[in-house]
C-alpha positions as a Python dict, from the first residue, in 0.01 Angstrom:
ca = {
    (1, 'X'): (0, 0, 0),
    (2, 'X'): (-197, -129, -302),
    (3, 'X'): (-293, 244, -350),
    (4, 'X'): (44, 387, -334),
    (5, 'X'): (158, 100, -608),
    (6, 'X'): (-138, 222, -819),
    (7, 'X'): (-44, 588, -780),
    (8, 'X'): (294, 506, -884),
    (9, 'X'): (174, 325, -1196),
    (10, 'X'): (-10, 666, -1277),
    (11, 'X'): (364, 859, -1276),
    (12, 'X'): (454, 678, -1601),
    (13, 'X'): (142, 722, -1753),
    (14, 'X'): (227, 979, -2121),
    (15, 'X'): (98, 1322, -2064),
    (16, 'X'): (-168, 1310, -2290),
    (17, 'X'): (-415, 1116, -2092),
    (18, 'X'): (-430, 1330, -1802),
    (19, 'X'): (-529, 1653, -2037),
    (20, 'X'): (-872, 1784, -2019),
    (21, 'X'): (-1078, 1731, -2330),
    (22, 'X'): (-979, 2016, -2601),
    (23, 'X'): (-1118, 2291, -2550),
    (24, 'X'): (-1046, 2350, -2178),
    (25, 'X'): (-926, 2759, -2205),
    (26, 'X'): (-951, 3040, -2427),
    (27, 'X'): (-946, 3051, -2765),
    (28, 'X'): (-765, 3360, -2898),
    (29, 'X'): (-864, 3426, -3322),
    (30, 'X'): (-554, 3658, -3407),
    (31, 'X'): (-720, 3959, -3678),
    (32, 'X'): (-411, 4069, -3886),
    (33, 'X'): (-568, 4398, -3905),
    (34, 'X'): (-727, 4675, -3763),
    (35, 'X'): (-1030, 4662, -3547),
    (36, 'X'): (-1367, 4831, -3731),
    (37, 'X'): (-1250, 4613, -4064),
    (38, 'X'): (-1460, 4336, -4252),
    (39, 'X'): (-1251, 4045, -4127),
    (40, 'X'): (-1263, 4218, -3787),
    (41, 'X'): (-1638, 4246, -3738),
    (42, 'X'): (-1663, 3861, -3893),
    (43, 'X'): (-1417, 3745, -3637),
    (44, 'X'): (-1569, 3851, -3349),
    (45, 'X'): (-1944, 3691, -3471),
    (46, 'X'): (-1707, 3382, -3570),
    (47, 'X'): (-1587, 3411, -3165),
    (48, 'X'): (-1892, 3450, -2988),
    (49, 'X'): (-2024, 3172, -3161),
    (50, 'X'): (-1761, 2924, -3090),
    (51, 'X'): (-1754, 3022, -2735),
    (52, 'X'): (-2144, 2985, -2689),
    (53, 'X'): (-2089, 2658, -2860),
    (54, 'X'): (-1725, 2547, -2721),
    (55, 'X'): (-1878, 2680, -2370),
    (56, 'X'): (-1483, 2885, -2382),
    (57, 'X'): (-1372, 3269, -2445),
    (58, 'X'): (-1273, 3345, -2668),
    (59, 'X'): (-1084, 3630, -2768),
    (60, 'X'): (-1002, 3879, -3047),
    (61, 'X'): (-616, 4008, -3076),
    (62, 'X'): (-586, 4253, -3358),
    (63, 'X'): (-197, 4251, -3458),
    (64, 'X'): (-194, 4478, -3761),
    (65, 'X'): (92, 4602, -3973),
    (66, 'X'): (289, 4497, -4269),
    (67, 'X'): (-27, 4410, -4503),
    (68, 'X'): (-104, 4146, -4199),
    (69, 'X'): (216, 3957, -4187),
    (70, 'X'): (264, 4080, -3838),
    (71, 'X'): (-34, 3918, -3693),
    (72, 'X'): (28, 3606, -3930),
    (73, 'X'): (328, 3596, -3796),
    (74, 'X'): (251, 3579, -3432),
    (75, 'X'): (3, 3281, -3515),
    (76, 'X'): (289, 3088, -3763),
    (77, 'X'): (516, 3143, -3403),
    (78, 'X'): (224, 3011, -3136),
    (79, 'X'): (212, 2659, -3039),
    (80, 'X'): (36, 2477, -3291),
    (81, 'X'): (-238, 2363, -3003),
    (82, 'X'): (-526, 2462, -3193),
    (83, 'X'): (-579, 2750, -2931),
    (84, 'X'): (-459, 3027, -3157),
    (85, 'X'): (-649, 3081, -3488),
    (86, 'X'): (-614, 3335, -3723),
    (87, 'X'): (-891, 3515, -3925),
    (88, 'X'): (-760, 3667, -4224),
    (89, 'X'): (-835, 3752, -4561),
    (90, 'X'): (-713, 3735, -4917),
    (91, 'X'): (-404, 3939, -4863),
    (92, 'X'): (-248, 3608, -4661),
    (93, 'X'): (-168, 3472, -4999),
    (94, 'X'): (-126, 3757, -5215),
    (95, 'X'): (164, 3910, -4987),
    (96, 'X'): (348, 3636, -5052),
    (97, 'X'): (357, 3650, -5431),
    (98, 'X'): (375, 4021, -5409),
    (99, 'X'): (664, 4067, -5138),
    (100, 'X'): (968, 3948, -5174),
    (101, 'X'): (987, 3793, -4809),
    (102, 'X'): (731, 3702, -4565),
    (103, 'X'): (775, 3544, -4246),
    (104, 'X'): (552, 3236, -4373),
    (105, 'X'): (451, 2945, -4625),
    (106, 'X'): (28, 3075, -4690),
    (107, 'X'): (17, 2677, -4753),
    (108, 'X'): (258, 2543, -4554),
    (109, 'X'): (249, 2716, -4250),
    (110, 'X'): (-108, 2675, -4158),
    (111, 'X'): (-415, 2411, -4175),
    (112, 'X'): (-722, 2589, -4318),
    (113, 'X'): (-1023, 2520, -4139),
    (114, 'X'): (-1298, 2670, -4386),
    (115, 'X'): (-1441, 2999, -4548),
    (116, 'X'): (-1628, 3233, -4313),
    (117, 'X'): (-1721, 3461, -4593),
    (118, 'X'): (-1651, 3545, -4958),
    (119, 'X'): (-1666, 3899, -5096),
    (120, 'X'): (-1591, 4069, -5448),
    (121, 'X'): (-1355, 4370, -5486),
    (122, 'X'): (-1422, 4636, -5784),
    (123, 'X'): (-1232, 4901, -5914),
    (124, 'X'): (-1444, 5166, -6012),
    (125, 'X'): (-1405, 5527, -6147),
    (126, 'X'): (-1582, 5843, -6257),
    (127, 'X'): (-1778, 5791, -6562),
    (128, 'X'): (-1621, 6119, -6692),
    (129, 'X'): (-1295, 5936, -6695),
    (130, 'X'): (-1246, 5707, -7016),
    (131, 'X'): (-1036, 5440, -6884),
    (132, 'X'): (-1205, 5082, -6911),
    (133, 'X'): (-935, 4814, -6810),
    (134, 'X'): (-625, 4906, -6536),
    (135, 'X'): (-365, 4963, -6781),
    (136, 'X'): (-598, 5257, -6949),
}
């Protein structure tokens, strides 16, 4: 009887102390772009690394299209449960000063969690050609 009353007790009990210590399934890191790129190849090293560490899978989705606002998008929709993360690059924040609509806030929409890597862009040409800035 005294059990039964105790098991009762447990019914009322909010949700969030019968969940399993975070992380208890996969881990899916969301690539906005295509597999074989930079952020790509860093996303899986990120992934196997978290999963030897989180002792989870965790898995690579590349959603690319639309300068990676589909995959962005897909993340901004999943349940903010810290089991969908997206690896992305530079573009997240340029696209939406560039585009006149994206399907997300770069600030608003998502909690940054830190740089995995920094890399410099260069636009180069021929030294037959005498331009020296963009415009030229």
């Amino acid at each position: 009887m005294l059990a039964a009353i105790g098991l009762a007790g447990l019914v009322g009990l909010p949700a969030s102390w019968a969940q399993s210590p975070y992380p208890n399934r996969p881990i899916r890191i969301v690539v906005p772009y295509t597999a074989g790129t930079g952020i790509d190849i860093l996303a899986r090293a990120t992934g196997q690394k978290l999963s030897e560490r989180l002792k989870v899978a965790v898995v690579v989705e590349n959603r690319p299209g639309a300068s990676g606002n589909i995959g962005t998008d897909a993340v901004v929709k999943a349940a903010p449960d810290g089991y969908t993360l997206l690896m992305t690059a530079s573009t997240h924040v340029t696209n939406a000063a560039l585009q006149a609509s994206v399907p997300y806030d770069p600030a608003k929409s998502f909690t940054p969690i830190g740089p995995t890597a920094i890399g410099n862009l260069a636009l180069v040409v021929h030294p037959s050609v005498p331009a020296k800035s963009v415009p030229e």
